[in-house]
Backbone atoms as SQL, in Angstrom:
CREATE TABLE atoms (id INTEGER PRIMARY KEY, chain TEXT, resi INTEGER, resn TEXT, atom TEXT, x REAL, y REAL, z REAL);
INSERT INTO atoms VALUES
  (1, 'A', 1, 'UNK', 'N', 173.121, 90.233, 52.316),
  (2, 'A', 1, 'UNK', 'CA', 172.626, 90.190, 53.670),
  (3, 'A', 1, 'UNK', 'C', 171.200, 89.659, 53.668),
  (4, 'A', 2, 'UNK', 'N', 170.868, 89.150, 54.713),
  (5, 'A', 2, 'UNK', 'CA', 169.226, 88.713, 54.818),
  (6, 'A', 2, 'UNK', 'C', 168.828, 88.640, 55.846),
  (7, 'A', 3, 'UNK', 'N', 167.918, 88.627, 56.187),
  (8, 'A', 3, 'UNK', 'CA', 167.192, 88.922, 57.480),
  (9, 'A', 3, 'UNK', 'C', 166.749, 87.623, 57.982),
  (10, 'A', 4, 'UNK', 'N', 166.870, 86.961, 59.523),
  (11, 'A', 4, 'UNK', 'CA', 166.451, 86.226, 59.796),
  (12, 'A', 4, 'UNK', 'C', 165.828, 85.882, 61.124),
  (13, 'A', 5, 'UNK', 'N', 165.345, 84.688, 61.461),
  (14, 'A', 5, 'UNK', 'CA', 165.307, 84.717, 62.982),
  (15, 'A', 5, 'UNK', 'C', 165.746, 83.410, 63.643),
  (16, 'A', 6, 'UNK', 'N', 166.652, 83.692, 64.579),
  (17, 'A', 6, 'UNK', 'CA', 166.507, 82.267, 65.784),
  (18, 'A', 6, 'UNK', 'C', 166.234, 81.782, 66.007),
  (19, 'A', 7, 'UNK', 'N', 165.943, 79.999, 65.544),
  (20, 'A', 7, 'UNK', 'CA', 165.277, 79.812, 65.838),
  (21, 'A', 7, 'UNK', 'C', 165.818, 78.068, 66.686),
  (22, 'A', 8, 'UNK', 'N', 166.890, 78.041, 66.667),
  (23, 'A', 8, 'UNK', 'CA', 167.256, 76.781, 67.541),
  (24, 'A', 8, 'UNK', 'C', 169.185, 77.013, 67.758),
  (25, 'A', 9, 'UNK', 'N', 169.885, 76.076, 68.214),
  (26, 'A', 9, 'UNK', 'CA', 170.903, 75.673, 68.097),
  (27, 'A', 9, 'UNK', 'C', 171.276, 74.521, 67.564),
  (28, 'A', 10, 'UNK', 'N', 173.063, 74.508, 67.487),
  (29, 'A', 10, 'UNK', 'CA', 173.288, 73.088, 66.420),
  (30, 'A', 10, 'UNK', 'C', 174.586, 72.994, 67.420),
  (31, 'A', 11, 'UNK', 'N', 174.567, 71.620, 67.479),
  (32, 'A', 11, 'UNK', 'CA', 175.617, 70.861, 68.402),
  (33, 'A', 11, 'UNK', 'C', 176.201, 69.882, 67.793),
  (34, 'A', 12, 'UNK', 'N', 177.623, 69.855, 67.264),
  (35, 'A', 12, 'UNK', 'CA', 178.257, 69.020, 66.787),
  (36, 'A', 12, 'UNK', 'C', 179.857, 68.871, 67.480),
  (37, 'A', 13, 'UNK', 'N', 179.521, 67.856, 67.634),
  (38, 'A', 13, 'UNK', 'CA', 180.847, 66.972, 68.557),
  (39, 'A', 13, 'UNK', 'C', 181.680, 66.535, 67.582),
  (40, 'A', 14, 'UNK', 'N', 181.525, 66.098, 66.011),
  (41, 'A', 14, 'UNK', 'CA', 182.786, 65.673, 65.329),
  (42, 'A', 14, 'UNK', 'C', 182.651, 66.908, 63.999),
  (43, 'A', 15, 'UNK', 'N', 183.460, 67.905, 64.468),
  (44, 'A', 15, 'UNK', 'CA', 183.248, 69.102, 63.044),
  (45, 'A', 15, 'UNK', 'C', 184.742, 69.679, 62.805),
  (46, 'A', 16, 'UNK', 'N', 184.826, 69.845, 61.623),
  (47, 'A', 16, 'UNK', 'CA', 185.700, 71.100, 60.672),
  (48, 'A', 16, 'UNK', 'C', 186.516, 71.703, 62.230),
  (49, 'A', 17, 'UNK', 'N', 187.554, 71.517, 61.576),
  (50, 'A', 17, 'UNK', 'CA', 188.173, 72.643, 62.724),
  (51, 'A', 17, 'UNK', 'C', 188.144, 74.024, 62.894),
  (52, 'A', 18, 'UNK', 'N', 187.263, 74.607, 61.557),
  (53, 'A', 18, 'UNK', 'CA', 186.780, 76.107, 61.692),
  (54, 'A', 18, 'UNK', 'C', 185.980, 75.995, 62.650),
  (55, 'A', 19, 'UNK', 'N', 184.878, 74.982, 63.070),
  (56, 'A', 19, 'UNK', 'CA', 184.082, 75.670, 64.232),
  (57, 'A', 19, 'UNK', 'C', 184.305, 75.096, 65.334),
  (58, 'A', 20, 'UNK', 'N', 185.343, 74.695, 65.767),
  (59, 'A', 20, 'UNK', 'CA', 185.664, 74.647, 67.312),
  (60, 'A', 20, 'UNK', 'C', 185.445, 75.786, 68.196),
  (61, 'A', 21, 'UNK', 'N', 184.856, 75.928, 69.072),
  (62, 'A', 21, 'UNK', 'CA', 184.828, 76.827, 69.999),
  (63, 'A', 21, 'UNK', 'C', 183.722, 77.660, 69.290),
  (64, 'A', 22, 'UNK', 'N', 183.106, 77.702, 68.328),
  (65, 'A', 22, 'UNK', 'CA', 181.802, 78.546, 67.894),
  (66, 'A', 22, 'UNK', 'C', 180.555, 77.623, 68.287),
  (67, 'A', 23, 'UNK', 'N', 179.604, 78.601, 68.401),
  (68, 'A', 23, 'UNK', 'CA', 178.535, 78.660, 68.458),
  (69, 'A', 23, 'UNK', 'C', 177.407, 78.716, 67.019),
  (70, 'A', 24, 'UNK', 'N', 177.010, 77.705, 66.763),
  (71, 'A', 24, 'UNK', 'CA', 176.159, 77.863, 65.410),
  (72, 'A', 24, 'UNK', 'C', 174.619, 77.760, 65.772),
  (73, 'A', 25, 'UNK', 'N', 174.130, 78.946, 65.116),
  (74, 'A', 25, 'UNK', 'CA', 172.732, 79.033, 65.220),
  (75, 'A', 25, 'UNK', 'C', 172.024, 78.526, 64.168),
  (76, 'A', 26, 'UNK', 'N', 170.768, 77.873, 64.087),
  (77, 'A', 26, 'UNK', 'CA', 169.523, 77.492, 63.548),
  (78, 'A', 26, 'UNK', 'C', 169.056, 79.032, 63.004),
  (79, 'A', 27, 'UNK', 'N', 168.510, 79.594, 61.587),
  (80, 'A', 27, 'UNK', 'CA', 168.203, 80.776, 61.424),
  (81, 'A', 27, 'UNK', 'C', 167.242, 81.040, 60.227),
  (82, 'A', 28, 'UNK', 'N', 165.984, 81.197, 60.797),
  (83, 'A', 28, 'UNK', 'CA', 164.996, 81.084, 59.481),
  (84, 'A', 28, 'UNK', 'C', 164.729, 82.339, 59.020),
  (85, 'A', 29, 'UNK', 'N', 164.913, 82.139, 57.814),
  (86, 'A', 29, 'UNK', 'CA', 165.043, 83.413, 56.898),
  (87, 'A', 29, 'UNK', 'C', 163.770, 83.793, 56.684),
  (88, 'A', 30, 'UNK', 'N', 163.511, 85.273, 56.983),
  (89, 'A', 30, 'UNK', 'CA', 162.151, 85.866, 56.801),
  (90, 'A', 30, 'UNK', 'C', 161.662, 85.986, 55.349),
  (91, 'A', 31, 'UNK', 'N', 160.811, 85.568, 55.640),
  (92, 'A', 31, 'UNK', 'CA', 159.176, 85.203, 54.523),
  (93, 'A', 31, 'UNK', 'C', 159.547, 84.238, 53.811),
  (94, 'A', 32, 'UNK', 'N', 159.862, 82.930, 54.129),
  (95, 'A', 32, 'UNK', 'CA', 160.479, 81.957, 53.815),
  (96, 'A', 32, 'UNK', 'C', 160.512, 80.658, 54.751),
  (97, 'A', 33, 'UNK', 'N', 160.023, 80.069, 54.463),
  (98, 'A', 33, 'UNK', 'CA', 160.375, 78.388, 55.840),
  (99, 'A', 33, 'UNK', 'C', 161.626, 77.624, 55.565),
  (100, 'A', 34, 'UNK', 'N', 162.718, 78.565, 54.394),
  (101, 'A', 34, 'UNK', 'CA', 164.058, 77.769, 54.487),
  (102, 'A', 34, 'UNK', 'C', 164.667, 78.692, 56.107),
  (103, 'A', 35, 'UNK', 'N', 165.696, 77.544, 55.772),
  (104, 'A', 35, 'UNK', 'CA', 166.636, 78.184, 57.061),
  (105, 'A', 35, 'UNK', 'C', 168.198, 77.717, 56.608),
  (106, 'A', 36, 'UNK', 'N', 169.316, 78.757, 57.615),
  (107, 'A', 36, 'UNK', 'CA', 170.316, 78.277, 57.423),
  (108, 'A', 36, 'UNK', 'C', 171.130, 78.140, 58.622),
  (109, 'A', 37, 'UNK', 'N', 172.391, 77.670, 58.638),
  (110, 'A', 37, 'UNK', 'CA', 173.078, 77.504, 60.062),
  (111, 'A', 37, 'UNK', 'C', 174.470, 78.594, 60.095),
  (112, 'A', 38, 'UNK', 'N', 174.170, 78.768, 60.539),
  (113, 'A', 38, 'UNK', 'CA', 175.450, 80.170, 60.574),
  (114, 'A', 38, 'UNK', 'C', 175.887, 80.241, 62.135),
  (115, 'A', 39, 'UNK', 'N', 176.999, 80.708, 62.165),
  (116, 'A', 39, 'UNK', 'CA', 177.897, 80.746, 63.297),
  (117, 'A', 39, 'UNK', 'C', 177.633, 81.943, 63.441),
  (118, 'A', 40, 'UNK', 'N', 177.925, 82.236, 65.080),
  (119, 'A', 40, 'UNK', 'CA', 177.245, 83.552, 65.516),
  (120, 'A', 40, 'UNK', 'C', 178.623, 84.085, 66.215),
  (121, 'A', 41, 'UNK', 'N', 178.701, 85.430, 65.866),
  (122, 'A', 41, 'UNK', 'CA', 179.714, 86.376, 66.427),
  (123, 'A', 41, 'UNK', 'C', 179.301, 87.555, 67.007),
  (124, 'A', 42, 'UNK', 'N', 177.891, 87.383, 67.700),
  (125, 'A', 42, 'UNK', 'CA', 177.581, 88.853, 67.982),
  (126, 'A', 42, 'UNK', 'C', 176.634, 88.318, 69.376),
  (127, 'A', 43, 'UNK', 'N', 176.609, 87.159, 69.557),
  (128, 'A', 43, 'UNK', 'CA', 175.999, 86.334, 70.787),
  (129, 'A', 43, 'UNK', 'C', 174.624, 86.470, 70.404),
  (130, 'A', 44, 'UNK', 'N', 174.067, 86.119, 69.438),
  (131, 'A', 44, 'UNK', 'CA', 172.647, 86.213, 69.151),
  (132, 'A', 44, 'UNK', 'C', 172.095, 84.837, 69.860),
  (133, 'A', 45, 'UNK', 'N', 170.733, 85.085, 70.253),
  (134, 'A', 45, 'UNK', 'CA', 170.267, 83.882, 70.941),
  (135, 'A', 45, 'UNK', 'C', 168.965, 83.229, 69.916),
  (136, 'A', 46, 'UNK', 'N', 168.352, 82.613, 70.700),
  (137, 'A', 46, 'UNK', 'CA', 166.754, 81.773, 70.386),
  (138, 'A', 46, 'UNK', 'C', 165.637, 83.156, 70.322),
  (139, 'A', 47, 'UNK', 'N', 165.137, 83.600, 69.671),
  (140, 'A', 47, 'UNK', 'CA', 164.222, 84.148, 69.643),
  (141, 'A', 47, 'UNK', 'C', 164.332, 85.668, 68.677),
  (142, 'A', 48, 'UNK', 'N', 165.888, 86.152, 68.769),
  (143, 'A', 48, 'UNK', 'CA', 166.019, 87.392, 67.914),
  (144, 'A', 48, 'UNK', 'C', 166.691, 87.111, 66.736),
  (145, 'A', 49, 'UNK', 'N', 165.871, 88.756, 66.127),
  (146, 'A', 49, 'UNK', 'CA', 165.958, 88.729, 64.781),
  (147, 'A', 49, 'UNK', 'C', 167.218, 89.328, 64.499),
  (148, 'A', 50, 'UNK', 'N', 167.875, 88.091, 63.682),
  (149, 'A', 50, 'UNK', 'CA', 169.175, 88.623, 63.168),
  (150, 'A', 50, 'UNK', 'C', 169.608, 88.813, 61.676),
  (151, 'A', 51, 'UNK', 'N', 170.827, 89.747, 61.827),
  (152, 'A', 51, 'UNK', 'CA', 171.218, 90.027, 60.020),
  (153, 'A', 51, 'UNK', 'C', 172.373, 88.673, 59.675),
  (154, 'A', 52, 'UNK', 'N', 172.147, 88.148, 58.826),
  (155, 'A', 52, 'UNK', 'CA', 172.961, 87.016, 58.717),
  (156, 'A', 52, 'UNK', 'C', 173.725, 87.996, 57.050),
  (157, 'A', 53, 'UNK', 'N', 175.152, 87.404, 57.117),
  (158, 'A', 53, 'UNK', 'CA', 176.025, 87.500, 56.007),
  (159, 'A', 53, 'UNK', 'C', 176.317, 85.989, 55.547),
  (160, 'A', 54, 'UNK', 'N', 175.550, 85.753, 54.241),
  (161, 'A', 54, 'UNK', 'CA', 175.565, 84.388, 53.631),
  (162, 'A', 54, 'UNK', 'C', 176.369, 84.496, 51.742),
  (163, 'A', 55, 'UNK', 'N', 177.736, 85.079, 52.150),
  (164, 'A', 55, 'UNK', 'CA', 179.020, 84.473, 51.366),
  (165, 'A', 55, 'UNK', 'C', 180.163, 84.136, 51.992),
  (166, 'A', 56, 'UNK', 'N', 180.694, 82.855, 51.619),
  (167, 'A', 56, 'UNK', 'CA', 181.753, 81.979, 52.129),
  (168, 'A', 56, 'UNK', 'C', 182.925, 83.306, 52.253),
  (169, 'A', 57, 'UNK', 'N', 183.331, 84.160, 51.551),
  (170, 'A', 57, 'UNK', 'CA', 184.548, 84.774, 51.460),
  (171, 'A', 57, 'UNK', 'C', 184.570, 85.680, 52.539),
  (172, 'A', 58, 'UNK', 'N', 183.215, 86.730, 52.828),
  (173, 'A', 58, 'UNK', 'CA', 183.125, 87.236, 53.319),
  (174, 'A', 58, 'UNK', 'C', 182.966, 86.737, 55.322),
  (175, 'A', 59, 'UNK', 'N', 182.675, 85.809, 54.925),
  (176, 'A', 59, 'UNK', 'CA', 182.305, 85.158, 56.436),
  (177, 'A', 59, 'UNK', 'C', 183.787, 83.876, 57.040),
  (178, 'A', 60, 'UNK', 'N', 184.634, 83.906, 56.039),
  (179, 'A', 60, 'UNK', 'CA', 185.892, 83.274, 56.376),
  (180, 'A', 60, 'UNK', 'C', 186.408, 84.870, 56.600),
  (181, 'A', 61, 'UNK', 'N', 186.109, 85.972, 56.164),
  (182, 'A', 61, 'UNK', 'CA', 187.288, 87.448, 56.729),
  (183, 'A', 61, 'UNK', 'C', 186.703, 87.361, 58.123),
  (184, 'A', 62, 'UNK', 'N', 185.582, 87.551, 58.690),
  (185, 'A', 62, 'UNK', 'CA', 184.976, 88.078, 59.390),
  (186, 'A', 62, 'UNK', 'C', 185.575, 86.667, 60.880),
  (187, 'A', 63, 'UNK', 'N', 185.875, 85.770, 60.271),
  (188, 'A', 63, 'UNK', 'CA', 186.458, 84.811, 61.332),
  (189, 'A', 63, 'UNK', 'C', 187.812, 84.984, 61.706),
  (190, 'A', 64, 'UNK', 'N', 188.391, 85.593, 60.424),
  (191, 'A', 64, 'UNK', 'CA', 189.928, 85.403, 60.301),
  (192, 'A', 64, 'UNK', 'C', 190.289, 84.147, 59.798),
  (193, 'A', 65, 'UNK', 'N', 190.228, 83.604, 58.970),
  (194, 'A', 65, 'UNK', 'CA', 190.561, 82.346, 58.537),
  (195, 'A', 65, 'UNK', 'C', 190.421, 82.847, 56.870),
  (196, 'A', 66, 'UNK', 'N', 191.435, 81.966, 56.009),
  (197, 'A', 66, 'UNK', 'CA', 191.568, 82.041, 54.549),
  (198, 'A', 66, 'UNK', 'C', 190.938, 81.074, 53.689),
  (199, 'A', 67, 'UNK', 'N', 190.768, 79.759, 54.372),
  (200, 'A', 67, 'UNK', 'CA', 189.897, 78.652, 54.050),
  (201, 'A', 67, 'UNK', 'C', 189.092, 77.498, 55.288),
  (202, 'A', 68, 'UNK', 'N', 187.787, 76.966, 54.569),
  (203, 'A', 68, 'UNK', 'CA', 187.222, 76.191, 55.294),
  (204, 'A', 68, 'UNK', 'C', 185.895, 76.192, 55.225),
  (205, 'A', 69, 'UNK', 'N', 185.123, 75.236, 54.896),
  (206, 'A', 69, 'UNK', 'CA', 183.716, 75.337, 54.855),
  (207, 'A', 69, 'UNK', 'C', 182.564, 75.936, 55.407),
  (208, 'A', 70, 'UNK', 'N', 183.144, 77.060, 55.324),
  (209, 'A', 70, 'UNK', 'CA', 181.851, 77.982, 56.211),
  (210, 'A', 70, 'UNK', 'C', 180.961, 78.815, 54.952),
  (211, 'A', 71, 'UNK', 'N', 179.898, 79.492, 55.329),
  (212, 'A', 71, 'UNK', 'CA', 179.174, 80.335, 54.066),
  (213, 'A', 71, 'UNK', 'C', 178.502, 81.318, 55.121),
  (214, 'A', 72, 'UNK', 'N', 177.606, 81.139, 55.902),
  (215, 'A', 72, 'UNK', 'CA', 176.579, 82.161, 56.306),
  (216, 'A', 72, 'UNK', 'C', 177.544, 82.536, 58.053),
  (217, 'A', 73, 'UNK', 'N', 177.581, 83.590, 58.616),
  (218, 'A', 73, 'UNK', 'CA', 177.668, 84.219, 59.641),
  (219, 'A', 73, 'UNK', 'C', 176.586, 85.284, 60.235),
  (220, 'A', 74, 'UNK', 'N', 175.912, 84.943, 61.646),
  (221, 'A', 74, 'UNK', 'CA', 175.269, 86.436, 62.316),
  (222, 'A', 74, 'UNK', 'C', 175.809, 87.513, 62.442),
  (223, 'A', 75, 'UNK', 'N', 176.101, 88.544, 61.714),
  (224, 'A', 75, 'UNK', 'CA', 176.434, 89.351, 61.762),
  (225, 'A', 75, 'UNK', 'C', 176.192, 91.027, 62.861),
  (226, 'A', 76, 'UNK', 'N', 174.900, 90.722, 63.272),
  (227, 'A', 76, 'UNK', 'CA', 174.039, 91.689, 63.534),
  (228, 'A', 76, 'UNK', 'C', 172.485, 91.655, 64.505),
  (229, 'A', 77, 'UNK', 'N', 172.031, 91.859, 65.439),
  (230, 'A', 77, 'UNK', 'CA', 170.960, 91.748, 66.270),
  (231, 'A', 77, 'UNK', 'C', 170.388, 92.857, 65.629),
  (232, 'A', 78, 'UNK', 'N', 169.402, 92.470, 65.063),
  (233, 'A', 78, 'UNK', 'CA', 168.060, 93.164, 64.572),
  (234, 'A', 78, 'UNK', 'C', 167.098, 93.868, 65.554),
  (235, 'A', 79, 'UNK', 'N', 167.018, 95.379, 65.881),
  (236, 'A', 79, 'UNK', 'CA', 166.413, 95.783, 66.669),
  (237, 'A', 79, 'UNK', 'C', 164.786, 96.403, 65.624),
  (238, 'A', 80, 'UNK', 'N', 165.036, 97.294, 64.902),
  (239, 'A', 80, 'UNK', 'CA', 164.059, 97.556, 64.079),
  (240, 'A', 80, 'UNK', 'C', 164.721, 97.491, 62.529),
  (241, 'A', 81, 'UNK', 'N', 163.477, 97.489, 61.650),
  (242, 'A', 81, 'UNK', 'CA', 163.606, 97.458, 60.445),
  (243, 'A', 81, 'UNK', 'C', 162.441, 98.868, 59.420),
  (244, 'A', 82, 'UNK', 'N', 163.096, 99.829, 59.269),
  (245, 'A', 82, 'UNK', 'CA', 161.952, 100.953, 58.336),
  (246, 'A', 82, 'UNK', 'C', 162.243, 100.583, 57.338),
  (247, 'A', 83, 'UNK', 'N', 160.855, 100.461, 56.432),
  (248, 'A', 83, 'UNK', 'CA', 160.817, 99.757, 55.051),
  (249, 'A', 83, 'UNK', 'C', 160.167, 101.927, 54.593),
  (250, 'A', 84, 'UNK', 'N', 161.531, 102.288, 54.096),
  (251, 'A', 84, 'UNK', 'CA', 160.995, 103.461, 53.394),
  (252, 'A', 84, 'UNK', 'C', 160.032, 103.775, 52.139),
  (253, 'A', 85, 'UNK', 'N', 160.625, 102.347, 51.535),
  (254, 'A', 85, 'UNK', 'CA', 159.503, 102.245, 50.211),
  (255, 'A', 85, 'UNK', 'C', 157.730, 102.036, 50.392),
  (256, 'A', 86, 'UNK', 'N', 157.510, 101.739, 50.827),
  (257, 'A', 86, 'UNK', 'CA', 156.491, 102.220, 51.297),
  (258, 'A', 86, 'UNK', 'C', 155.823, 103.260, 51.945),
  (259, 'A', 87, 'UNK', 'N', 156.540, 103.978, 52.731),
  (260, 'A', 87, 'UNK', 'CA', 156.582, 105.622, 53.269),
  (261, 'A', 87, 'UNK', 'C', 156.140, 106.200, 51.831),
  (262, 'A', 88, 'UNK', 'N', 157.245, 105.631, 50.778),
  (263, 'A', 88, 'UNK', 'CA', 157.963, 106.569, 49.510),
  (264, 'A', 88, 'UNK', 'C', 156.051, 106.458, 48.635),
  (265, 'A', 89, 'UNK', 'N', 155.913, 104.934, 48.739),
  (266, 'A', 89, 'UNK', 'CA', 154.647, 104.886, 47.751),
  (267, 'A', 89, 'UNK', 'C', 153.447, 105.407, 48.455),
  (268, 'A', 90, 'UNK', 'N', 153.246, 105.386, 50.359),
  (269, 'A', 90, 'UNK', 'CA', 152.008, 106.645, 50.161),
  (270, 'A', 90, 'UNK', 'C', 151.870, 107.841, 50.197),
  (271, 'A', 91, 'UNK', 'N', 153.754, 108.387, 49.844),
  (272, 'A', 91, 'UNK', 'CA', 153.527, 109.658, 49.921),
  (273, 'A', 91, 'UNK', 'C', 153.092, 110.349, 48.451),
  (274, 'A', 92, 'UNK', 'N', 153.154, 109.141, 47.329),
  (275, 'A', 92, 'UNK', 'CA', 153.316, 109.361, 46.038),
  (276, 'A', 92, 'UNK', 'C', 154.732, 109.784, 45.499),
  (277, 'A', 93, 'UNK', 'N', 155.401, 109.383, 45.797),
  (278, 'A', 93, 'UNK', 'CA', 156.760, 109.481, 45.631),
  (279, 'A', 93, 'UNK', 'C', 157.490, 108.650, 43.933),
  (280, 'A', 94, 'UNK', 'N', 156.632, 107.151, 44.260),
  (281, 'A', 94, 'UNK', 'CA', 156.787, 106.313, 43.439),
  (282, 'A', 94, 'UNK', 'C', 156.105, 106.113, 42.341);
């Protein structure tokens, strides 16, 4: 899983017949200036932070399909994120 954000759309008129009728988002992966394009199943838009699932196997179940060039899917609208490890290191934990 990885964390990302919204940051455009992708419009293709001659594609794979897996993404007919999908919606593929633009999605830049946090702390990072790569990005990837993943098809969205949870109606994520331009601006939120989403959980993307980036393996082909797992993101052909999640379509229903057994084959076809897909890899990354939105899985998830990111509302908050608690980073405990840090809680953990000023409590002296770590």
């Amino acid at each position: 899983m990885k964390l990302a954000n919204v940051i455009g759309t992708v419009v293709s008129t001659i594609n794979h017949e897996i993404f007919d009728a999908q919606r593929l988002l633009m999605c830049e992966l946090e702390g990072s200036a790569e990005y990837l394009i993943a098809v969205d199943v949870v109606d994520a838009g331009i601006g939120d932070r989403v959980l993307l699932l980036d393996e082909g196997t797992g993101a052909r179940q999640i379509l229903g399909v057994t084959s076809g060039p897909i890899r990354t899917v939105v899985v998830g609208i990111i509302d908050d994120v608690h980073d405990e490890s840090a809680t953990a290191m000023s409590d002296g934990l770590r």
